[in-house]
LUMVOSE-141772 format. One line per 10 residues: number of its first residue (from 1); for each residue z, x, y of C-alpha. Coordinates in nm, 4 decimals. Layout:
// residues N
NUM = Z X Y  ...;
END
This chain:
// residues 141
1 = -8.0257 4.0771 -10.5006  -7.9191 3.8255 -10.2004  -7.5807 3.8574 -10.0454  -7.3552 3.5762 -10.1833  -7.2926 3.2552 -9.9346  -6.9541 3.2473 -9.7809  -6.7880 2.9304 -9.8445  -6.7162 2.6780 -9.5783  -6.3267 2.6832 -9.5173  -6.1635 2.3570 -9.5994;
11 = -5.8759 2.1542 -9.6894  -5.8090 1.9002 -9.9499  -5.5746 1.6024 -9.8393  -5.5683 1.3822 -10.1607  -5.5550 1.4657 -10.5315  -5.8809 1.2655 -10.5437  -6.0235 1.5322 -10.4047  -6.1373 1.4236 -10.0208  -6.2347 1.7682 -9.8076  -6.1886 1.7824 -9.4503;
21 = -6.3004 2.1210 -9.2191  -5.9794 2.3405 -9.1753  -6.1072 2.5103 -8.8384  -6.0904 2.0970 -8.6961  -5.7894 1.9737 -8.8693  -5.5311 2.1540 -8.6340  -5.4397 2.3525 -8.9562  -5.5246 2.6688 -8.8189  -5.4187 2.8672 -8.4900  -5.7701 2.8668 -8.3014;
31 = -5.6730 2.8884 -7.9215  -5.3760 3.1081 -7.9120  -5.6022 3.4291 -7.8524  -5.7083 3.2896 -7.5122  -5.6100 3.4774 -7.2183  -5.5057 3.1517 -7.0344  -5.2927 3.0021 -7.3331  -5.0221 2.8197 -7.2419  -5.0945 2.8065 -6.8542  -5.1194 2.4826 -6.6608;
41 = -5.4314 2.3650 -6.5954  -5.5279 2.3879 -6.1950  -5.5785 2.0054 -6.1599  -5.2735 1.9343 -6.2691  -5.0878 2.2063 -6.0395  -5.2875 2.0822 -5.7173  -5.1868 1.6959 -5.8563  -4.7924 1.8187 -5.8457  -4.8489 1.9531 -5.4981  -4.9803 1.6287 -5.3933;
51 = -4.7101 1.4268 -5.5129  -4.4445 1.6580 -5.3488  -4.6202 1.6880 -5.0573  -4.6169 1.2730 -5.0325  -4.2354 1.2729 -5.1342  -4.1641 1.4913 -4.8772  -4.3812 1.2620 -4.6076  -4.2112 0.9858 -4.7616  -3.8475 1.0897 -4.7093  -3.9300 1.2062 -4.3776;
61 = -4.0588 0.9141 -4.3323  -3.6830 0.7287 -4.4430  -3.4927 1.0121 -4.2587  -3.6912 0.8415 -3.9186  -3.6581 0.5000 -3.9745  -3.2619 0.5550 -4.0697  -3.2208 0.7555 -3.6962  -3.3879 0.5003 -3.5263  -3.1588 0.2257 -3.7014  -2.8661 0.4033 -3.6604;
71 = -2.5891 0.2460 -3.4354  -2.5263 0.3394 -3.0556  -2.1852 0.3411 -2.9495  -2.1408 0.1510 -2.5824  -2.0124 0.4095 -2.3056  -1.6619 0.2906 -2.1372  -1.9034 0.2029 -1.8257  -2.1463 0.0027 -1.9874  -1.8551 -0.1927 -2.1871  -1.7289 -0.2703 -1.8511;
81 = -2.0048 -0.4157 -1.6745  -2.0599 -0.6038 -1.9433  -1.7031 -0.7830 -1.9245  -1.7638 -0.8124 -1.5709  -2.0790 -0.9892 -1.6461  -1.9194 -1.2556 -1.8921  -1.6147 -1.2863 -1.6764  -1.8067 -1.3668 -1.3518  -2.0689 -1.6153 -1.6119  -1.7115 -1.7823 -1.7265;
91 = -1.6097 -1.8260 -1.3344  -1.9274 -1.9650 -1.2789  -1.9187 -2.2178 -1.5176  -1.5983 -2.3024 -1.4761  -1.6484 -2.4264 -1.1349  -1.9061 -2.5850 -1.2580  -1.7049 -2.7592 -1.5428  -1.4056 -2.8476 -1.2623  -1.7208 -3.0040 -1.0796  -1.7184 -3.2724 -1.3037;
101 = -1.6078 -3.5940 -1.2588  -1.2630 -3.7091 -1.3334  -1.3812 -4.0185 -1.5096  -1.7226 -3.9719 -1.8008  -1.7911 -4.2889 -1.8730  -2.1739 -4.2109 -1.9485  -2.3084 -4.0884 -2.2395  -2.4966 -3.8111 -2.0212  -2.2042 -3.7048 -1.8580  -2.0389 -3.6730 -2.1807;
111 = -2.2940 -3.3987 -2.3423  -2.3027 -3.2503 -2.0433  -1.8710 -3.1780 -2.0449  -1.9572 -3.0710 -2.4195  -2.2123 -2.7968 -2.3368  -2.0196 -2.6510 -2.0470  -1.7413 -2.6597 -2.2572  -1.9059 -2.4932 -2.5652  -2.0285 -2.2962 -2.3419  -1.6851 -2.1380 -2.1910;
121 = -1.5004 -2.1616 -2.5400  -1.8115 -1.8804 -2.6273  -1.7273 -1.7224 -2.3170  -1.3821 -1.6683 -2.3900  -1.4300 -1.5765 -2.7403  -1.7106 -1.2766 -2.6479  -1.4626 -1.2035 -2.3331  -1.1695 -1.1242 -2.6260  -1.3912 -0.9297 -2.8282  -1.4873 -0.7087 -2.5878;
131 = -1.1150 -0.6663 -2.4267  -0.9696 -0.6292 -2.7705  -1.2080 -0.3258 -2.9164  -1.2149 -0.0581 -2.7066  -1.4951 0.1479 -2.8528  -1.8004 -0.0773 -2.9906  -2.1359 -0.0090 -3.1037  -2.4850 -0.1810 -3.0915  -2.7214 -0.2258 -3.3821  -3.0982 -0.1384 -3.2721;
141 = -3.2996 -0.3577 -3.4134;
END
C-alpha cells in the first residue's frame, strides 16, 4: 500500500469557502528561526552613517560660517583714529563750506552749499556716534 498524501496547509477566509496557502498569508511564524532575525539590515546601517556623517559636515559647516560672521569689537586705538579721521574730513570740509560765497544766487552754487552741507550734518552725526559709545563692534560681511 502507498503512503497517504499530506495535505497542503491552508486557510479559509470566507464561509464560501475561498482557500488561500497558510505558509504565504503571514499566518504563520516562518522567519523567526533565522539567526539574523530582528537585526538591521547592513544597507540601511551604512545609509544612517551617511546621513550622520553629512549632518555632522553640515553643522560644521554652520559652526564656520557663524565664526566668520560673528562681530569684531573695535580696539580703543582703532576707535580713535577713526574719530580723528572724520574730525580732520569735517575740518576739511568745513573750510571748504566757509569758502563759499556770501551771496548763492546760482542754482549751481546752491547744490553745491547743499552737498557740503549734507555732507558735514553726516559728519557730525558719525562724529557723535563714535564719541558717545565707547566700545563698538563691526559686522563682517
Amino acid at each position: 500500500m502507498g503512503v497517504a498524501k499530506k495535505p497542503k496547509p491552508i486557510y479559509v477566509d470566507k464561509r464560501t469557502g475561498d482557500k488561500h496557502d497558510l505558509e504565504t498569508s503571514g499566518l504563520v511564524p516562518k522567519y523567526i528561526n533565522k539567526k539574523d532575525y530582528g537585526i538591521t539590515p547592513e544597507y540601511i546601517c551604512k545609509r544612517n552613517e551617511e546621513i550622520k556623517k553629512a549632518q555632522e559636515e553640515y553643522d560644521n559647516y554652520i559652526q564656520e560660517n557663524l565664526k566668520k560672521a560673528a562681530m569684531k569689537r573695535l580696539s580703543d586705538e582703532e576707535r580713535e583714529a577713526v574719530l580723528q579721521g572724520l574730525k580732520k574730513n569735517w575740518e576739511e570740509v568745513h573750510k571748504e563750506f566757509q569758502s563759499l560765497s556770501v551771496f548763492i544766487d546760482s542754482v549751481p552754487k546752491k547744490i553745491r552749499k547743499q552737498k557740503l552741507e549734507k555732507e558735514m550734518k553726516q559728519l557730525e552725526h558719525d562724529i557723535g556716534v563714535i564719541e558717545k559709545h565707547k566700545i563698538i563692534y563691526i559686522a563682517n560681511k
